[in-house]
C-alpha positions in Angstrom: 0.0 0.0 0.0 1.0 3.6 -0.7 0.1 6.7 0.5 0.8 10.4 -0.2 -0.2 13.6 0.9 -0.5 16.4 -2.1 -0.1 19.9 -1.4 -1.5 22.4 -4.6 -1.3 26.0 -3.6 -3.6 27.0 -6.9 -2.8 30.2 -9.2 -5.2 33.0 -8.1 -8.6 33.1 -9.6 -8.3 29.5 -10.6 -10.1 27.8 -7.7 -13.1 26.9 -9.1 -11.1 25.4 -12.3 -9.3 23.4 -10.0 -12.3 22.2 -7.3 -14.3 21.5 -10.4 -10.9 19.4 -11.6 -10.9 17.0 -8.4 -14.9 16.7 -8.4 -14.2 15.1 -12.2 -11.2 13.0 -11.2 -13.0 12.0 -7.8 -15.7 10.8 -9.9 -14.0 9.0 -12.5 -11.4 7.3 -10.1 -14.5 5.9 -8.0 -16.1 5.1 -11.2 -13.0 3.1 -12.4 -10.4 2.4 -10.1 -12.4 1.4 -6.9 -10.7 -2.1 -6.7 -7.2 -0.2 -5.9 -8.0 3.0 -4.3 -8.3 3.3 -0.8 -8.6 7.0 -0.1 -8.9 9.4 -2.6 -10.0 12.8 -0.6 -9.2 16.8 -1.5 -9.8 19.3 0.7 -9.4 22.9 1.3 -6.2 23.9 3.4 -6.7 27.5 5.9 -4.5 29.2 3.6 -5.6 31.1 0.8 -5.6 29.2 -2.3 -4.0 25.9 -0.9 -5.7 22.6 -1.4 -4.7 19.1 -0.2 -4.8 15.6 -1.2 -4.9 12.4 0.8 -4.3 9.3 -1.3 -3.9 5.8 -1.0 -3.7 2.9 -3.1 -3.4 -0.3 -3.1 0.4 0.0 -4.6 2.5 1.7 -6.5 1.5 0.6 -9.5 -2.1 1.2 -8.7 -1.3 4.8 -8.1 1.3 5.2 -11.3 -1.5 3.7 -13.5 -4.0 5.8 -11.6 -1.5 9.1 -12.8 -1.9 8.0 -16.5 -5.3 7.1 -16.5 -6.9 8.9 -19.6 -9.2 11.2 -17.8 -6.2 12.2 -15.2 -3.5 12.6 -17.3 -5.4 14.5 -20.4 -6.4 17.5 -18.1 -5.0 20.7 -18.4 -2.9 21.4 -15.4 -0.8 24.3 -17.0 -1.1 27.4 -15.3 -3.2 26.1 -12.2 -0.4 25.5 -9.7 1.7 27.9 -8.2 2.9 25.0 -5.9 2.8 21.5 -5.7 4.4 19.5 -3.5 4.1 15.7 -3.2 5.3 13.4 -0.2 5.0 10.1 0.7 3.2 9.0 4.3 4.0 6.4 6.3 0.7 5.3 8.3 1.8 4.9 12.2 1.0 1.4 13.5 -1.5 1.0 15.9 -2.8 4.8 15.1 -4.1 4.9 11.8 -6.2 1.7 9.9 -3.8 2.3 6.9 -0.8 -0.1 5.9 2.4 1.5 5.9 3.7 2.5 2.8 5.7 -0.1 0.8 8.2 1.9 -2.0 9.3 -1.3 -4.2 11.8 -0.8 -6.7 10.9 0.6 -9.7 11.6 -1.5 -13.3 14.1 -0.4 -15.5 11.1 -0.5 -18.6 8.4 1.3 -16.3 6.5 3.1 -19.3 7.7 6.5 -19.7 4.0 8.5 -18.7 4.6 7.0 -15.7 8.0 7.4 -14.8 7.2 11.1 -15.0 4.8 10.3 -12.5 7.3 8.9 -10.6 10.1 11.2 -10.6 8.0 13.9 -8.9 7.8 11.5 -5.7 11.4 10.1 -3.7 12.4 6.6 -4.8 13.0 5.1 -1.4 11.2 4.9 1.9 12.6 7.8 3.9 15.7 6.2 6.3 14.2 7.9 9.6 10.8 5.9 9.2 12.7 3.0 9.8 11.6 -0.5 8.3 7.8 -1.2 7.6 6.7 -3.0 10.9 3.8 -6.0 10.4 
Protein backbone atom coordinates (compact mmCIF):
# COMPACT_ATOMS: atom_id res chain seq x y z
CA UNK A 1 0.00 0.00 0.00
CA UNK A 2 1.01 3.56 -0.71
CA UNK A 3 0.13 6.72 0.49
CA UNK A 4 0.79 10.37 -0.23
CA UNK A 5 -0.23 13.62 0.87
CA UNK A 6 -0.55 16.43 -2.08
CA UNK A 7 -0.09 19.89 -1.44
CA UNK A 8 -1.48 22.42 -4.55
CA UNK A 9 -1.29 26.01 -3.59
CA UNK A 10 -3.65 27.00 -6.88
CA UNK A 11 -2.85 30.23 -9.24
CA UNK A 12 -5.21 33.00 -8.15
CA UNK A 13 -8.64 33.12 -9.61
CA UNK A 14 -8.28 29.47 -10.59
CA UNK A 15 -10.09 27.82 -7.65
CA UNK A 16 -13.09 26.85 -9.11
CA UNK A 17 -11.06 25.38 -12.29
CA UNK A 18 -9.30 23.45 -9.97
CA UNK A 19 -12.34 22.21 -7.33
CA UNK A 20 -14.34 21.49 -10.38
CA UNK A 21 -10.87 19.39 -11.61
CA UNK A 22 -10.87 17.01 -8.40
CA UNK A 23 -14.87 16.72 -8.44
CA UNK A 24 -14.21 15.14 -12.16
CA UNK A 25 -11.19 12.99 -11.16
CA UNK A 26 -12.99 11.99 -7.80
CA UNK A 27 -15.68 10.77 -9.94
CA UNK A 28 -14.04 8.96 -12.48
CA UNK A 29 -11.41 7.29 -10.13
CA UNK A 30 -14.50 5.89 -7.99
CA UNK A 31 -16.12 5.05 -11.18
CA UNK A 32 -12.97 3.09 -12.35
CA UNK A 33 -10.44 2.45 -10.09
CA UNK A 34 -12.40 1.36 -6.87
CA UNK A 35 -10.72 -2.13 -6.71
CA UNK A 36 -7.18 -0.20 -5.94
CA UNK A 37 -8.03 3.00 -4.26
CA UNK A 38 -8.26 3.25 -0.80
CA UNK A 39 -8.58 6.96 -0.05
CA UNK A 40 -8.85 9.42 -2.56
CA UNK A 41 -9.96 12.77 -0.56
CA UNK A 42 -9.23 16.83 -1.51
CA UNK A 43 -9.79 19.32 0.67
CA UNK A 44 -9.37 22.91 1.32
CA UNK A 45 -6.22 23.91 3.40
CA UNK A 46 -6.72 27.49 5.94
CA UNK A 47 -4.47 29.20 3.58
CA UNK A 48 -5.57 31.14 0.77
CA UNK A 49 -5.61 29.25 -2.34
CA UNK A 50 -3.96 25.90 -0.89
CA UNK A 51 -5.71 22.56 -1.36
CA UNK A 52 -4.69 19.13 -0.17
CA UNK A 53 -4.77 15.63 -1.16
CA UNK A 54 -4.88 12.43 0.84
CA UNK A 55 -4.29 9.26 -1.29
CA UNK A 56 -3.92 5.80 -0.97
CA UNK A 57 -3.68 2.86 -3.13
CA UNK A 58 -3.40 -0.27 -3.10
CA UNK A 59 0.38 -0.02 -4.65
CA UNK A 60 2.52 1.70 -6.48
CA UNK A 61 1.49 0.58 -9.46
CA UNK A 62 -2.06 1.17 -8.70
CA UNK A 63 -1.30 4.84 -8.10
CA UNK A 64 1.31 5.24 -11.29
CA UNK A 65 -1.51 3.68 -13.48
CA UNK A 66 -4.01 5.84 -11.58
CA UNK A 67 -1.55 9.13 -12.80
CA UNK A 68 -1.90 7.99 -16.51
CA UNK A 69 -5.26 7.06 -16.53
CA UNK A 70 -6.91 8.90 -19.57
CA UNK A 71 -9.22 11.17 -17.80
CA UNK A 72 -6.17 12.17 -15.17
CA UNK A 73 -3.46 12.56 -17.33
CA UNK A 74 -5.41 14.45 -20.38
CA UNK A 75 -6.38 17.47 -18.09
CA UNK A 76 -4.97 20.72 -18.42
CA UNK A 77 -2.89 21.38 -15.37
CA UNK A 78 -0.83 24.35 -16.98
CA UNK A 79 -1.06 27.39 -15.34
CA UNK A 80 -3.17 26.10 -12.23
CA UNK A 81 -0.38 25.46 -9.75
CA UNK A 82 1.68 27.92 -8.23
CA UNK A 83 2.88 24.98 -5.86
CA UNK A 84 2.77 21.54 -5.72
CA UNK A 85 4.41 19.49 -3.48
CA UNK A 86 4.06 15.67 -3.22
CA UNK A 87 5.33 13.42 -0.23
CA UNK A 88 4.98 10.09 0.69
CA UNK A 89 3.17 9.02 4.31
CA UNK A 90 4.00 6.42 6.33
CA UNK A 91 0.68 5.31 8.27
CA UNK A 92 1.79 4.94 12.15
CA UNK A 93 1.02 1.42 13.52
CA UNK A 94 -1.52 1.00 15.86
CA UNK A 95 -2.80 4.76 15.12
CA UNK A 96 -4.11 4.86 11.80
CA UNK A 97 -6.23 1.71 9.87
CA UNK A 98 -3.82 2.30 6.93
CA UNK A 99 -0.76 -0.12 5.93
CA UNK A 100 2.37 1.51 5.92
CA UNK A 101 3.69 2.54 2.79
CA UNK A 102 5.71 -0.09 0.83
CA UNK A 103 8.22 1.86 -2.03
CA UNK A 104 9.31 -1.35 -4.16
CA UNK A 105 11.82 -0.85 -6.66
CA UNK A 106 10.91 0.58 -9.68
CA UNK A 107 11.58 -1.53 -13.33
CA UNK A 108 14.12 -0.38 -15.45
CA UNK A 109 11.07 -0.52 -18.58
CA UNK A 110 8.37 1.32 -16.33
CA UNK A 111 6.49 3.10 -19.31
CA UNK A 112 7.68 6.52 -19.66
CA UNK A 113 4.00 8.53 -18.69
CA UNK A 114 4.60 7.00 -15.67
CA UNK A 115 8.05 7.44 -14.80
CA UNK A 116 7.15 11.10 -15.03
CA UNK A 117 4.82 10.31 -12.46
CA UNK A 118 7.35 8.86 -10.59
CA UNK A 119 10.11 11.19 -10.63
CA UNK A 120 7.96 13.86 -8.91
CA UNK A 121 7.82 11.53 -5.71
CA UNK A 122 11.38 10.06 -3.65
CA UNK A 123 12.39 6.62 -4.84
CA UNK A 124 12.97 5.15 -1.36
CA UNK A 125 11.21 4.87 1.87
CA UNK A 126 12.55 7.85 3.91
CA UNK A 127 15.69 6.20 6.31
CA UNK A 128 14.18 7.90 9.65
CA UNK A 129 10.80 5.86 9.19
CA UNK A 130 12.73 3.00 9.77
CA UNK A 131 11.62 -0.49 8.27
CA UNK A 132 7.81 -1.24 7.59
CA UNK A 133 6.68 -3.05 10.88
CA UNK A 134 3.79 -6.00 10.35
Amino acid sequence: MITLLSIQTVAPGREADYVAIQQKLWRLTQEQESEHVVRYEHYRDTKPNQFVSLLTFSSLEAFLAHQVAPYHDDVDWEGLFVVHEMQWLDPLPGANDLSQTLLPALPDDLDPAQRVYADMLPADRPAWWGGPQR
